[in-house]
C-alpha positions as CSV (number, residue, x, y, z in Angstrom):
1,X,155.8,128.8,60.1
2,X,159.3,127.2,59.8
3,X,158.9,128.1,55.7
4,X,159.5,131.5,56.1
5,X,162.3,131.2,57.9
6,X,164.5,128.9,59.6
7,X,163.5,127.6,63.6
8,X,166.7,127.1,65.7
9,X,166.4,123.6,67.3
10,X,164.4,122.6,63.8
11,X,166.8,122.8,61.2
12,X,165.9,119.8,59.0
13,X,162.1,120.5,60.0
14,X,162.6,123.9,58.8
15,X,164.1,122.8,55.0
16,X,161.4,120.7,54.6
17,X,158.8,123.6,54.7
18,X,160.8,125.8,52.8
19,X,161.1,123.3,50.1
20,X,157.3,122.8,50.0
21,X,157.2,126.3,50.0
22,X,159.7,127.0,46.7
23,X,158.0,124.3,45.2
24,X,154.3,125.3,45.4
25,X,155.0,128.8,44.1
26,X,157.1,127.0,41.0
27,X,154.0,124.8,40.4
28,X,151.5,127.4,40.7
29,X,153.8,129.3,37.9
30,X,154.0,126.2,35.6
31,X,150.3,126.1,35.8
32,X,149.5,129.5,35.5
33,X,148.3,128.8,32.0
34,X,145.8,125.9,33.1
35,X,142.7,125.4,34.9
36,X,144.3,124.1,37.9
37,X,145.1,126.3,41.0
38,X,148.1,125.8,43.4
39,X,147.4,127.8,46.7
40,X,150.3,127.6,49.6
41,X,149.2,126.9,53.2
42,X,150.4,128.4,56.3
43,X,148.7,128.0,58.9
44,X,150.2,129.3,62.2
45,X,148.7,128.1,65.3
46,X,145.9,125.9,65.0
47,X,144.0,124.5,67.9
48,X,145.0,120.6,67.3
49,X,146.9,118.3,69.9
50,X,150.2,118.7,67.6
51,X,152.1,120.3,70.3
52,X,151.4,118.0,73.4
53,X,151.9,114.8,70.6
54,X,155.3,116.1,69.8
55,X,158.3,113.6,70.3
56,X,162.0,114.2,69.7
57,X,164.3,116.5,71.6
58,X,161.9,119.5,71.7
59,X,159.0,117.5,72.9
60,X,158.7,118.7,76.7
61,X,159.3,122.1,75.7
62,X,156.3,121.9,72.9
63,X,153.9,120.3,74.9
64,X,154.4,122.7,77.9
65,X,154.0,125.4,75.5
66,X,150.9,123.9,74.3
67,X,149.8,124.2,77.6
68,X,150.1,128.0,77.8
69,X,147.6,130.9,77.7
70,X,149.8,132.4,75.0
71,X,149.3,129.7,72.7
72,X,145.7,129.1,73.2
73,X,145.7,133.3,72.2
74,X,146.8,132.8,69.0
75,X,145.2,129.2,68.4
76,X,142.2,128.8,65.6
77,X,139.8,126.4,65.8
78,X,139.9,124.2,62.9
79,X,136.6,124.9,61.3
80,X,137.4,128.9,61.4
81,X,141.0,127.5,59.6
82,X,139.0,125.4,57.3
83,X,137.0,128.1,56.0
84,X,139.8,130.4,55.6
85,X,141.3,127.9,53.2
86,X,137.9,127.3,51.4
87,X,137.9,131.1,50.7
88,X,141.5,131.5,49.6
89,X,140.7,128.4,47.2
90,X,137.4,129.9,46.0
91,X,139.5,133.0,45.2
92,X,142.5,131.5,43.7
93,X,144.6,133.5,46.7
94,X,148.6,132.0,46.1
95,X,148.9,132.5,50.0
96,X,146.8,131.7,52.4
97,X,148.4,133.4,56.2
98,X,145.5,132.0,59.1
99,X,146.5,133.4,61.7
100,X,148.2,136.6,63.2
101,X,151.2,134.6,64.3
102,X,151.6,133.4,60.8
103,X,151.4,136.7,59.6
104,X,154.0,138.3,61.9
105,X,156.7,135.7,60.5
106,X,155.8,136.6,57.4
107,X,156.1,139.8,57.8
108,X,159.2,139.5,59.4
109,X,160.9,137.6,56.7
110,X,160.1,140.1,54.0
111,X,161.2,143.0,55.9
112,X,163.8,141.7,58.0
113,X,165.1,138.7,56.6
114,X,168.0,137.3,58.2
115,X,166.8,138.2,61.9
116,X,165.9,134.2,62.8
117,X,168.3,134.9,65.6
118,X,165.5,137.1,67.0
119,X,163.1,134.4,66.9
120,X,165.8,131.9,68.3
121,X,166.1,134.5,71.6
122,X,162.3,134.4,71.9
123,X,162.0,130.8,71.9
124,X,164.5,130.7,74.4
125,X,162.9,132.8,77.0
126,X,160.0,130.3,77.0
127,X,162.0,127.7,78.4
């Protein structure tokens, strides 16, 4: 999520992703020519225990939200993820979005880029 645009309170978190992210469309372009298929992940909200393993400054905050019906909403399980991915690999797809709130970021960078602030205010009315 944090490659499409930057996460207040995750700013180092946030490069990180959208390096992967610059760098796995590049490769997919060097390799265009080749047998070899480069696919970018995004999952969104998966149902794992990432969010109540958390540790750092955020970590109370993530694991509470873990904890909420609004999470476990927009959750997949892992096999429905891991078929998603199989598909998007079968069918050489350069992006593969899971789940709804992966697609909404998405969206929202393309359309409105710049508006993180948005996203900050929402994160902030979950405390």
């Amino acid at each position: 999520m944090a490659a499409f645009m930057g996460l207040p309170q995750n700013a180092v978190y946030s490069l990180t992703k959208g390096a992967i992210r610059s760098f796995t469309e590049a490769l997919r372009a060097e390799l265009a020519s080749s047998n070899i298929g480069v696919s970018a992940l995004f999952p969104g909200a998966v149902g794992t225990q990432i969010l109540e393993s958390a540790r750092g400054a955020q970590s109370e905050r993530l694991a509470a939200f873990g904890r909420t019906k609004f999470s476990h909403f927009l959750a997949r399980t892992p096999e429905a993820a891991a078929r998603k991915i199989l598909r998007a690999i079968v069918h050489d797809k350069a992006r593969v979005l899971l789940g709804p709130d992966s697609r909404l970021l998405d969206f929202i960078a393309r359309f409105f880029p710049g508006r993180n602030k948005l996203i900050g205010r929402a994160l902030d009315l979950l405390k």
